[in-house]
mmCIF file of the N, C-alpha and C atoms, coordinates in Angstrom:
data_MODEL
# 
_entry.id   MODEL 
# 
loop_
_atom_site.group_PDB 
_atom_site.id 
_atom_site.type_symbol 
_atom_site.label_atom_id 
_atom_site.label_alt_id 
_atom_site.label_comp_id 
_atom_site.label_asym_id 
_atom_site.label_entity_id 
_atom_site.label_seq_id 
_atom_site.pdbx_PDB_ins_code 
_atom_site.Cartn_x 
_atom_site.Cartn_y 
_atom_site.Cartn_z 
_atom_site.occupancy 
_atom_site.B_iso_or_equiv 
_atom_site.pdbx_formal_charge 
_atom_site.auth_seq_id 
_atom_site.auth_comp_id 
_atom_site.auth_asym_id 
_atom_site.auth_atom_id 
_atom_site.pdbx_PDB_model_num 
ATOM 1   N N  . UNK A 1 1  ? 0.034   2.845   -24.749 1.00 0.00 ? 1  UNK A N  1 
ATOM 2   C CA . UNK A 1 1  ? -1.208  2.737   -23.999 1.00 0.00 ? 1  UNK A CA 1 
ATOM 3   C C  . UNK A 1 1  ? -2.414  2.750   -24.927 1.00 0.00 ? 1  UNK A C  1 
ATOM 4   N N  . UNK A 1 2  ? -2.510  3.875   -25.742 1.00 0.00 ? 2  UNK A N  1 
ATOM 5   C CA . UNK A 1 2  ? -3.348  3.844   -26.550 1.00 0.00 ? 2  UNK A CA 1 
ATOM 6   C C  . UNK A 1 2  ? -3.669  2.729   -27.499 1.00 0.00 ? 2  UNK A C  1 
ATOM 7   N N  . UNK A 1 3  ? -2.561  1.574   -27.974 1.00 0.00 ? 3  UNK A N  1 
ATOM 8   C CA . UNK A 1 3  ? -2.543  0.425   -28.675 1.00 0.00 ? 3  UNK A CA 1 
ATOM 9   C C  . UNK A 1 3  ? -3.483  -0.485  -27.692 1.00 0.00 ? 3  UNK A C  1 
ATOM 10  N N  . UNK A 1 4  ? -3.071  -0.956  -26.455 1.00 0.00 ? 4  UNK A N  1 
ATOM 11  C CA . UNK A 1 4  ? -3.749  -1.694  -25.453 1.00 0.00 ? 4  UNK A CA 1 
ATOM 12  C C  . UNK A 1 4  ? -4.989  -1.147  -25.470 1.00 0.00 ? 4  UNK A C  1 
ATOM 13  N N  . UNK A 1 5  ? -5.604  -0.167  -25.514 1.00 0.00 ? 5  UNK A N  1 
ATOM 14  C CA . UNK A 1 5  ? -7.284  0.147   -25.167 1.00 0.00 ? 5  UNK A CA 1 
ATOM 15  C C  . UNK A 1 5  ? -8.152  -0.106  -26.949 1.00 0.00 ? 5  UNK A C  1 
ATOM 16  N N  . UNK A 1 6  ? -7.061  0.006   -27.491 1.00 0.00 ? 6  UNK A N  1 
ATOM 17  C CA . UNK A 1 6  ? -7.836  -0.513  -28.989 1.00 0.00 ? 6  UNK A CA 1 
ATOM 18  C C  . UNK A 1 6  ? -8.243  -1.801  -29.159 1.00 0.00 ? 6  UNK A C  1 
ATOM 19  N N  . UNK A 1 7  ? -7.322  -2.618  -28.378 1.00 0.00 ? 7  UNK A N  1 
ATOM 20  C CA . UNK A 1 7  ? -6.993  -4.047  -28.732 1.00 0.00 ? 7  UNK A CA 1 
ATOM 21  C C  . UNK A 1 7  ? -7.718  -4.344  -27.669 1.00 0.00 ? 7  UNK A C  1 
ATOM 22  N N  . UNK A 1 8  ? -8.174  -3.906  -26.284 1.00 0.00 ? 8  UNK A N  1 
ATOM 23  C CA . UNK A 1 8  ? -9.191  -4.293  -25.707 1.00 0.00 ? 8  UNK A CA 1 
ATOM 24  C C  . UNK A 1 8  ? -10.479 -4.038  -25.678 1.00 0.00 ? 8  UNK A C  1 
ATOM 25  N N  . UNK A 1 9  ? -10.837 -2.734  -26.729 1.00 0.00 ? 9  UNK A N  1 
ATOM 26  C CA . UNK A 1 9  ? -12.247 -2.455  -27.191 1.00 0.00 ? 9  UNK A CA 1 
ATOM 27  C C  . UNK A 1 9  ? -12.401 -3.602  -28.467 1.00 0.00 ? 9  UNK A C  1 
ATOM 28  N N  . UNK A 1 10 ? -11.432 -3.860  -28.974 1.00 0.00 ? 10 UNK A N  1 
ATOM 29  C CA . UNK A 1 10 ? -12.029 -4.929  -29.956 1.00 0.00 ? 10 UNK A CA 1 
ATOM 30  C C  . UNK A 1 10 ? -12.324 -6.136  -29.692 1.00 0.00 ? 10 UNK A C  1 
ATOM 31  N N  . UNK A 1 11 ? -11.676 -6.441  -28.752 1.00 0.00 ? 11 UNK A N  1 
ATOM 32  C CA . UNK A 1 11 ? -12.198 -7.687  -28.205 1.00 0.00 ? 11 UNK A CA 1 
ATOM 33  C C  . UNK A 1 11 ? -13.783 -7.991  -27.352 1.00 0.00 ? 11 UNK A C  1 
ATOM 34  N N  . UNK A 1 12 ? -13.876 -6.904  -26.545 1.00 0.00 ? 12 UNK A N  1 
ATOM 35  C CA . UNK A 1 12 ? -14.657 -6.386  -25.855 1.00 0.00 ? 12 UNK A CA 1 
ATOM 36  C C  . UNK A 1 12 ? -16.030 -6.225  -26.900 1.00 0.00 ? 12 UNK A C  1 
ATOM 37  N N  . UNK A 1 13 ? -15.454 -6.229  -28.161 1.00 0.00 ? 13 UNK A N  1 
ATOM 38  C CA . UNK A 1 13 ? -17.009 -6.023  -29.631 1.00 0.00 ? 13 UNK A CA 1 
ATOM 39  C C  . UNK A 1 13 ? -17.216 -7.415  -29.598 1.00 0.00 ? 13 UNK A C  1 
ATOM 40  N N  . UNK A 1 14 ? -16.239 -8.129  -30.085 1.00 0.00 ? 14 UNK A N  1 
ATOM 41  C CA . UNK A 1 14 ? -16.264 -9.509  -30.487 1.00 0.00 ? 14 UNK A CA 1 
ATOM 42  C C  . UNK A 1 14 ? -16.697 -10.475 -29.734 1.00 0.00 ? 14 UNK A C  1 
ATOM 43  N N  . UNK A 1 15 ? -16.129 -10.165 -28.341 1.00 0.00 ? 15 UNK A N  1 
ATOM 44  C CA . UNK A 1 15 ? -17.446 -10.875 -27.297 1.00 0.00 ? 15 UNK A CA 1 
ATOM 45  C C  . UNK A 1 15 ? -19.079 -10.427 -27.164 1.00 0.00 ? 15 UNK A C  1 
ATOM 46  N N  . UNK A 1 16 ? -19.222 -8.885  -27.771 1.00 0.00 ? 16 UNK A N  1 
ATOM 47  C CA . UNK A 1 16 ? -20.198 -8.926  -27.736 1.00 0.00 ? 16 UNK A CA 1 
ATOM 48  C C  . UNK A 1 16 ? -21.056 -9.459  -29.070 1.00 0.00 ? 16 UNK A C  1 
ATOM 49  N N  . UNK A 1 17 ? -20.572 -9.380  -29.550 1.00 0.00 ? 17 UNK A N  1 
ATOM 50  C CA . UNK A 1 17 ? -20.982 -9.879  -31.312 1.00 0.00 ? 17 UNK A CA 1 
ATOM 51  C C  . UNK A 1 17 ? -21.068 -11.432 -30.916 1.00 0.00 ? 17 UNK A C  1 
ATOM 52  N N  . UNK A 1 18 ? -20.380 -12.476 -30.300 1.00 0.00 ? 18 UNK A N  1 
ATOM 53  C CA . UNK A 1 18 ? -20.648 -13.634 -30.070 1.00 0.00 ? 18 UNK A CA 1 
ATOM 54  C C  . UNK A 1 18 ? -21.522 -14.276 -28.912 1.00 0.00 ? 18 UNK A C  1 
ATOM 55  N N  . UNK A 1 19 ? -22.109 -13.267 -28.021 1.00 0.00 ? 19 UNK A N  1 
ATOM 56  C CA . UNK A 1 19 ? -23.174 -13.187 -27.133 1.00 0.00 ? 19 UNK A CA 1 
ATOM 57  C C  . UNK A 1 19 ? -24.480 -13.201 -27.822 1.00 0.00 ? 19 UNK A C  1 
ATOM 58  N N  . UNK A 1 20 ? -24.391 -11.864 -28.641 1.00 0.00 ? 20 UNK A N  1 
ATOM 59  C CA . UNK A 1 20 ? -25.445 -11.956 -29.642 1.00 0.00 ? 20 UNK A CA 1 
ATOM 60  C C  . UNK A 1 20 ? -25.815 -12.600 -30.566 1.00 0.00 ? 20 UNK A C  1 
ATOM 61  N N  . UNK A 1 21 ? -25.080 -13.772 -30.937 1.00 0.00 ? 21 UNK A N  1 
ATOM 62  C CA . UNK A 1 21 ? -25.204 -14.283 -31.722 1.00 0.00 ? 21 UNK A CA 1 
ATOM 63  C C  . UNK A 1 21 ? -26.025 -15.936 -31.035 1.00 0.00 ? 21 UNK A C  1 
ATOM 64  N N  . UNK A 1 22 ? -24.853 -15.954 -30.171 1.00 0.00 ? 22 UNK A N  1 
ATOM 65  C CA . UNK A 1 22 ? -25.666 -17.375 -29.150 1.00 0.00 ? 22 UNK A CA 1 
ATOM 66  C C  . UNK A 1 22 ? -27.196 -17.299 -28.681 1.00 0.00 ? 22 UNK A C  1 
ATOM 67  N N  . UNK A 1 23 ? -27.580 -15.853 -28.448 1.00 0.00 ? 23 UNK A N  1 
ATOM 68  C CA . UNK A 1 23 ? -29.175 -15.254 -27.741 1.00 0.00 ? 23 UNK A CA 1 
ATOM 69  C C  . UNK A 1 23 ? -29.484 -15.966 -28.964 1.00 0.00 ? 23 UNK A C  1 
ATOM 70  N N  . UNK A 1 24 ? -29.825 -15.181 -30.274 1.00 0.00 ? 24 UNK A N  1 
ATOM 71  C CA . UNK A 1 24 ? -30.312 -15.653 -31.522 1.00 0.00 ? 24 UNK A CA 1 
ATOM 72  C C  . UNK A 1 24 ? -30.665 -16.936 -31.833 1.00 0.00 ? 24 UNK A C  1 
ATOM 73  N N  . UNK A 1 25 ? -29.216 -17.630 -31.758 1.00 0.00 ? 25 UNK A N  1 
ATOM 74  C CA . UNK A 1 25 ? -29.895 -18.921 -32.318 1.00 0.00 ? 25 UNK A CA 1 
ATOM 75  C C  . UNK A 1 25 ? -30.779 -19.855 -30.938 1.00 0.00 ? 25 UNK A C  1 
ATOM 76  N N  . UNK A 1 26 ? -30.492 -19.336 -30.031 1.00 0.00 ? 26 UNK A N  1 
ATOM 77  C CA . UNK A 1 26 ? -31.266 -19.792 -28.892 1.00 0.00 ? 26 UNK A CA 1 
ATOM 78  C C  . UNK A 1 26 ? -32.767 -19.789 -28.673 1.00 0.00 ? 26 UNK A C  1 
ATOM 79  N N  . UNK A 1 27 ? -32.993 -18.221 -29.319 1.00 0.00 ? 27 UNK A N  1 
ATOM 80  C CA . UNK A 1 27 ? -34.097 -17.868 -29.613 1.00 0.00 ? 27 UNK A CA 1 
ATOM 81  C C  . UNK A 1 27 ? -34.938 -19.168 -30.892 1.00 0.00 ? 27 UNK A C  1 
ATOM 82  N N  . UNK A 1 28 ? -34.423 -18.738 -31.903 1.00 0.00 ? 28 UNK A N  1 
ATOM 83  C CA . UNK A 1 28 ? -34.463 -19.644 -32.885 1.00 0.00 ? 28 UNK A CA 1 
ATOM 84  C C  . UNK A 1 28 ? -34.945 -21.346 -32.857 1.00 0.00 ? 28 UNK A C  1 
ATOM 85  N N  . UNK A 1 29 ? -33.909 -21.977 -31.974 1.00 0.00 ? 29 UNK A N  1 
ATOM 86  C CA . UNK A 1 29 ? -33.697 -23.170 -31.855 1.00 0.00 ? 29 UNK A CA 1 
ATOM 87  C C  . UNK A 1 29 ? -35.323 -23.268 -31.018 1.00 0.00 ? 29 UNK A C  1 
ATOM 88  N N  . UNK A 1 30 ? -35.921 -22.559 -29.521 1.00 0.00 ? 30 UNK A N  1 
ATOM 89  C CA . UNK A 1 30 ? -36.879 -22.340 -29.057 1.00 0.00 ? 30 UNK A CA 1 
ATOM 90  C C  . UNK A 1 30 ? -37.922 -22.131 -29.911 1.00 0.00 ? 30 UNK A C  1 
ATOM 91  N N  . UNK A 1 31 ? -38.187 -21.082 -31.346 1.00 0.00 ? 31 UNK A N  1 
ATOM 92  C CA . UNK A 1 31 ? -39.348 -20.597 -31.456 1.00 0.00 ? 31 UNK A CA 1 
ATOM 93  C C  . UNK A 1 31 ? -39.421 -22.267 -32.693 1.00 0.00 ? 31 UNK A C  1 
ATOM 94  N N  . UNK A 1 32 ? -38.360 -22.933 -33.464 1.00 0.00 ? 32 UNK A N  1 
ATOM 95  C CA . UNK A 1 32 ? -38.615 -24.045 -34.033 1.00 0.00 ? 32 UNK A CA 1 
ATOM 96  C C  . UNK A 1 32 ? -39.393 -25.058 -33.272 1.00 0.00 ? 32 UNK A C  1 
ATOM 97  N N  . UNK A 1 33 ? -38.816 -25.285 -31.853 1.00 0.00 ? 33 UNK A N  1 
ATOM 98  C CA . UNK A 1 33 ? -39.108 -26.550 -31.396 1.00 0.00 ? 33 UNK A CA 1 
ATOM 99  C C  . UNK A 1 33 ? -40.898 -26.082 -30.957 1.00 0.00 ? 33 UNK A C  1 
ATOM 100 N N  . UNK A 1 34 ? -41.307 -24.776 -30.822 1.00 0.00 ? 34 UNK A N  1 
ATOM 101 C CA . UNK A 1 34 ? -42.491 -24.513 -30.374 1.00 0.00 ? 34 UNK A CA 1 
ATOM 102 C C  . UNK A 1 34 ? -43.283 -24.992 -31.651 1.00 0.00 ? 34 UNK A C  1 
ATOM 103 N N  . UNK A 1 35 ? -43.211 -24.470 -32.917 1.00 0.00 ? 35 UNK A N  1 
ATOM 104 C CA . UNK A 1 35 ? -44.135 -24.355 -33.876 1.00 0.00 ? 35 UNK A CA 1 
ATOM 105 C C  . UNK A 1 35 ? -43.789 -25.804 -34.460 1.00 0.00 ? 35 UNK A C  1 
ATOM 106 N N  . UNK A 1 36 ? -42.988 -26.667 -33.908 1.00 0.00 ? 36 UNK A N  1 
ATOM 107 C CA . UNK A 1 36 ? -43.026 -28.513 -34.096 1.00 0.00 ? 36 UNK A CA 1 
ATOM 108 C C  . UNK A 1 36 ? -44.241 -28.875 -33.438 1.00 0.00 ? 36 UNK A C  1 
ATOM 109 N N  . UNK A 1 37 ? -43.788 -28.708 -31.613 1.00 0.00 ? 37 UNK A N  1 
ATOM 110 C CA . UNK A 1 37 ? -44.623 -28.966 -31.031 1.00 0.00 ? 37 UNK A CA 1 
ATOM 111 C C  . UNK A 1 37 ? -46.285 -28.693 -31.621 1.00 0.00 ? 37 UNK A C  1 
ATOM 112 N N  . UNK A 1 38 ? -46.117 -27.817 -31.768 1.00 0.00 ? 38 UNK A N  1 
ATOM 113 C CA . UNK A 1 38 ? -48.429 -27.415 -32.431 1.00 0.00 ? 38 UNK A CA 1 
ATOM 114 C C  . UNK A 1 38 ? -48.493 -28.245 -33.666 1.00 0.00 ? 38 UNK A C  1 
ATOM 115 N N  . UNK A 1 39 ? -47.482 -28.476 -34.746 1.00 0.00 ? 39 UNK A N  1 
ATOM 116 C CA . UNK A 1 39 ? -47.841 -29.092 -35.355 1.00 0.00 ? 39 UNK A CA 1 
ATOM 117 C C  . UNK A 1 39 ? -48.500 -30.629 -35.289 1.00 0.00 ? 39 UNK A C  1 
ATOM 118 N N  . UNK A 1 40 ? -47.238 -31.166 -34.473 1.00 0.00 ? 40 UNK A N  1 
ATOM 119 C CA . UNK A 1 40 ? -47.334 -32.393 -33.745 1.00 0.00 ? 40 UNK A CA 1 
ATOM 120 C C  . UNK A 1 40 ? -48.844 -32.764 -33.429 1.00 0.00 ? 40 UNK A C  1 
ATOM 121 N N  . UNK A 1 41 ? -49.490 -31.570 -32.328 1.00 0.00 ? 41 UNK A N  1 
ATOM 122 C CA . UNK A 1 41 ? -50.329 -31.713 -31.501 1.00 0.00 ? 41 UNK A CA 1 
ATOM 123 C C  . UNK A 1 41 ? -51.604 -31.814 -32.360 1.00 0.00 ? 41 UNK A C  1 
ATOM 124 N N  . UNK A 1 42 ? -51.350 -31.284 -33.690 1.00 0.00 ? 42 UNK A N  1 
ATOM 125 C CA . UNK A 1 42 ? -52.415 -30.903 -34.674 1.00 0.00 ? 42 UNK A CA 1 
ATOM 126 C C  . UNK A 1 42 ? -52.952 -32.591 -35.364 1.00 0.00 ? 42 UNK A C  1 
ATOM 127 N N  . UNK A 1 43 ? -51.450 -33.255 -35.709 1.00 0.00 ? 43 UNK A N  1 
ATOM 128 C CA . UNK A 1 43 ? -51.672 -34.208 -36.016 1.00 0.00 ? 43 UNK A CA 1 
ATOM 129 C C  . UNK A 1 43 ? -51.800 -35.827 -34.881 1.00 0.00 ? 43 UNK A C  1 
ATOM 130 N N  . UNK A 1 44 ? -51.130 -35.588 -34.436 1.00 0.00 ? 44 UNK A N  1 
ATOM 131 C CA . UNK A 1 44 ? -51.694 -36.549 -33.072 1.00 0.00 ? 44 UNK A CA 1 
ATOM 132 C C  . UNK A 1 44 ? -51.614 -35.793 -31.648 1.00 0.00 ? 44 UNK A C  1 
ATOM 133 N N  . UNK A 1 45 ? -53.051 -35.840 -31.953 1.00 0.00 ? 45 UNK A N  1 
ATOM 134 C CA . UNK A 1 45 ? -53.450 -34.903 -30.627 1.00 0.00 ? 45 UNK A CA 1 
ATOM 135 C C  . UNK A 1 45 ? -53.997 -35.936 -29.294 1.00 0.00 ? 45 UNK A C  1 
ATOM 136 N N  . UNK A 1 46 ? -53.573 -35.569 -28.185 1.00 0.00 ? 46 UNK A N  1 
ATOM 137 C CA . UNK A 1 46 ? -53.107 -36.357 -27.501 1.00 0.00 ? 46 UNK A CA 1 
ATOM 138 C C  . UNK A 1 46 ? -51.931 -36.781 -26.924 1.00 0.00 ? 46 UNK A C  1 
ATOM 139 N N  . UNK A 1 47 ? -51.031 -36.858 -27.800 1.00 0.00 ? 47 UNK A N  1 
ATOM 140 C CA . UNK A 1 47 ? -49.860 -38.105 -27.552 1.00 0.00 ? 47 UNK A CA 1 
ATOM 141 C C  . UNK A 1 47 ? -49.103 -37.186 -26.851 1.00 0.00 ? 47 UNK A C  1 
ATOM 142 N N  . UNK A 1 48 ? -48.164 -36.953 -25.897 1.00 0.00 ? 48 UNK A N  1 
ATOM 143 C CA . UNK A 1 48 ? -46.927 -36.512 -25.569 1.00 0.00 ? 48 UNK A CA 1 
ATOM 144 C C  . UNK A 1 48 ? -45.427 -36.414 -26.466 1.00 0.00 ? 48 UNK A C  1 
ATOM 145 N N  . UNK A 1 49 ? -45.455 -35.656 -27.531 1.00 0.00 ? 49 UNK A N  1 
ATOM 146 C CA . UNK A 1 49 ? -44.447 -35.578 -28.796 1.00 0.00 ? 49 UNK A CA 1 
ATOM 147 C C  . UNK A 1 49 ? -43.373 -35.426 -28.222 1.00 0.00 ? 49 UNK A C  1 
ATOM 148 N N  . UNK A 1 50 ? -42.033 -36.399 -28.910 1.00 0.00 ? 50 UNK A N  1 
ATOM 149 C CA . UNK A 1 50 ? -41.030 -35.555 -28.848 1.00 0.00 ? 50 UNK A CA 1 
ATOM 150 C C  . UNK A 1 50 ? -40.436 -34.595 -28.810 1.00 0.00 ? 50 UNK A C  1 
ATOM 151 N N  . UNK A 1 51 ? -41.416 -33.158 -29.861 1.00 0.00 ? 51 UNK A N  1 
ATOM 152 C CA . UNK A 1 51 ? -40.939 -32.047 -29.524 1.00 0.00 ? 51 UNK A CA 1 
ATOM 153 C C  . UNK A 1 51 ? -42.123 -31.448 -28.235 1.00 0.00 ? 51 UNK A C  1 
ATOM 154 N N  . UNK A 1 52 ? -42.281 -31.622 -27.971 1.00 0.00 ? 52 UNK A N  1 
ATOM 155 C CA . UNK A 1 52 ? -42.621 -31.593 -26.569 1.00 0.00 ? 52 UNK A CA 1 
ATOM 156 C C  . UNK A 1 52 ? -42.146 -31.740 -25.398 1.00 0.00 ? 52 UNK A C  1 
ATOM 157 N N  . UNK A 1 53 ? -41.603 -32.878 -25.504 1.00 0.00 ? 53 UNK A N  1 
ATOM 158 C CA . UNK A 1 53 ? -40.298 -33.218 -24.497 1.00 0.00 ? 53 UNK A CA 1 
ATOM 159 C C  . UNK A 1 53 ? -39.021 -32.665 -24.702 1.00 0.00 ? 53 UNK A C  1 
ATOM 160 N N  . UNK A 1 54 ? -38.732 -32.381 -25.705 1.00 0.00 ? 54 UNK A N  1 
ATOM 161 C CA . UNK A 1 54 ? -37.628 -31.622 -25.982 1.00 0.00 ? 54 UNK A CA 1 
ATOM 162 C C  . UNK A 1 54 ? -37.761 -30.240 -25.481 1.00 0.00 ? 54 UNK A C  1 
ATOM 163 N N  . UNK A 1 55 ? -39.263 -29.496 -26.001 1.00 0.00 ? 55 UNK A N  1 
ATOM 164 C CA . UNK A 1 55 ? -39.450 -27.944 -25.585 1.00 0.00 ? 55 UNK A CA 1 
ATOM 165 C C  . UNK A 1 55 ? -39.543 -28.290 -23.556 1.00 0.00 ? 55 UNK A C  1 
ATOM 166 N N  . UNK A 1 56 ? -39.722 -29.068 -23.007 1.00 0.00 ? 56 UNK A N  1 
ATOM 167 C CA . UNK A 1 56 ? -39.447 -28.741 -21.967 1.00 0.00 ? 56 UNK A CA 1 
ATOM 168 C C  . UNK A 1 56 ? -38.113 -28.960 -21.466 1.00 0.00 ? 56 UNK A C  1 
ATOM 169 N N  . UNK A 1 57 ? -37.482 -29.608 -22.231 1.00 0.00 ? 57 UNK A N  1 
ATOM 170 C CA . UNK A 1 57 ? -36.069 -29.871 -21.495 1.00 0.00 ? 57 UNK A CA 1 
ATOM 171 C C  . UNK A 1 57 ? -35.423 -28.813 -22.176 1.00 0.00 ? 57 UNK A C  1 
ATOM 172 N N  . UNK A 1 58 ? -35.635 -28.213 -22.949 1.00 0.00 ? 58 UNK A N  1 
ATOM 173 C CA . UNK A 1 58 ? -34.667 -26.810 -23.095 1.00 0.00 ? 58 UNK A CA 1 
ATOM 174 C C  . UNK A 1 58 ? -35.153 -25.313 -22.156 1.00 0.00 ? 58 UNK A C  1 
ATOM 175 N N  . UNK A 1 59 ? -36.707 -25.662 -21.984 1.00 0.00 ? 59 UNK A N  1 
ATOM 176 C CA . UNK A 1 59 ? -37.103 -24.491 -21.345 1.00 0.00 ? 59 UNK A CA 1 
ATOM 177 C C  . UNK A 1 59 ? -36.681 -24.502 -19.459 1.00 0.00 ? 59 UNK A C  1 
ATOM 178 N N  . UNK A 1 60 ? -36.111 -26.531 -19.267 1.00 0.00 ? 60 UNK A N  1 
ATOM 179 C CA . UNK A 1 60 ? -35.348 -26.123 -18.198 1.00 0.00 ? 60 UNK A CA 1 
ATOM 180 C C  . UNK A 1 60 ? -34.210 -25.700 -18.364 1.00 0.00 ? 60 UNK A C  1 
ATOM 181 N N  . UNK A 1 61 ? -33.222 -26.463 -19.254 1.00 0.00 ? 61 UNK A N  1 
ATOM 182 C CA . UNK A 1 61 ? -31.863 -26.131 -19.962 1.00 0.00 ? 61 UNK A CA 1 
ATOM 183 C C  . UNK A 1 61 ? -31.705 -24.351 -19.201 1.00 0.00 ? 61 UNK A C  1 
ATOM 184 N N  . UNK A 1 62 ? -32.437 -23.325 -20.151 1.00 0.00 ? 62 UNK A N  1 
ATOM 185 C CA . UNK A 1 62 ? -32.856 -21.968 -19.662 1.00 0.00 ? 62 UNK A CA 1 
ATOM 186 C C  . UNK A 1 62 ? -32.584 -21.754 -18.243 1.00 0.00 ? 62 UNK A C  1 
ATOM 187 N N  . UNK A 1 63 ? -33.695 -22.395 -18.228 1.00 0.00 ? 63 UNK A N  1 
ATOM 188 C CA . UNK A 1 63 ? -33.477 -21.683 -16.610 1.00 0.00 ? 63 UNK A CA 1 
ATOM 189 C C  . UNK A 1 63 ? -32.288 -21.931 -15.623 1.00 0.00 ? 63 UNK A C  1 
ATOM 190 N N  . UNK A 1 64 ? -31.408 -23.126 -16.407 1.00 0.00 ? 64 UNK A N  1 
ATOM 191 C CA . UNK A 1 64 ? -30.170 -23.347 -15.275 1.00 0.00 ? 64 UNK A CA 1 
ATOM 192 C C  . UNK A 1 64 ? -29.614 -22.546 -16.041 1.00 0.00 ? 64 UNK A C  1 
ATOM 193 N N  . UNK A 1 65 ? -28.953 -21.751 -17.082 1.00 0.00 ? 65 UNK A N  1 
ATOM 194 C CA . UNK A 1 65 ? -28.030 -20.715 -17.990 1.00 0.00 ? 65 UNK A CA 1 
ATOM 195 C C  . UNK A 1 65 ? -28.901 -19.580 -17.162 1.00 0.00 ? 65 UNK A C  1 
ATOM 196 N N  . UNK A 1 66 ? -29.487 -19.237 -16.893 1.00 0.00 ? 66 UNK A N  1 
ATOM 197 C CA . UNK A 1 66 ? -30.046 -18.037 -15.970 1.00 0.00 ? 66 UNK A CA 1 
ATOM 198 C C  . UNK A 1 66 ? -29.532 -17.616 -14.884 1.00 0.00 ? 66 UNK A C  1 
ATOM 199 N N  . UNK A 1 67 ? -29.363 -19.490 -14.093 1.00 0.00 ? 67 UNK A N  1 
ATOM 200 C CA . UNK A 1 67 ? -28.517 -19.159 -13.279 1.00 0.00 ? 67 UNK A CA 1 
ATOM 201 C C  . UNK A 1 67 ? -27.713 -18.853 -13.028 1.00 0.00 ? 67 UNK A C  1 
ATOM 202 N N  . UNK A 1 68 ? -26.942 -18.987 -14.252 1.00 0.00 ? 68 UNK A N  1 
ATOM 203 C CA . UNK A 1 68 ? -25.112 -19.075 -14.324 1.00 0.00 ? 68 UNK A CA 1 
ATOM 204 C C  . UNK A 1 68 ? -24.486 -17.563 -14.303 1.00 0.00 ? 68 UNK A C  1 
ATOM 205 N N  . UNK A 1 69 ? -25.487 -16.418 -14.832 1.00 0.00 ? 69 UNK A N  1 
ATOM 206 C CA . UNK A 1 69 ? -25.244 -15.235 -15.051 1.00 0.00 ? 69 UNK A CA 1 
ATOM 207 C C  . UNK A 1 69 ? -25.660 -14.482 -13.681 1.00 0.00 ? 69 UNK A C  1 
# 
């Protein structure tokens, strides 16, 4: 018994270690496409940028993974 609760606390890490890891680069991948976007805007200001369109299609992306939980 005691073998089974080891072998399911470790797993139980490792999913959490790979949760945390997905938040991160999620985070990441978001705070890049933001500080594109201003750049973008800095240099052609005006235009509707790609990373622009991109930061909104991930900031819906989000909100459907919101749902899922």
């Amino acid at each position: 018994m005691e073998y089974k609760e080891e072998l399911f606390q470790n797993v139980l890490t490792q999913v959490a270690e790979q949760f945390s890891r997905a938040f991160k680069i999620n985070e990441l991948k978001t705070e890049v496409t933001n500080r594109l976007a201003m750049l973008e805007k800095r240099v052609e200001p005006g235009v509707l940028s790609e990373a622009t369109v991109h930061q909104q299609q991930m900031q819906e992306e989000d909100g459907d993974e919101s749902k899922e939980f």
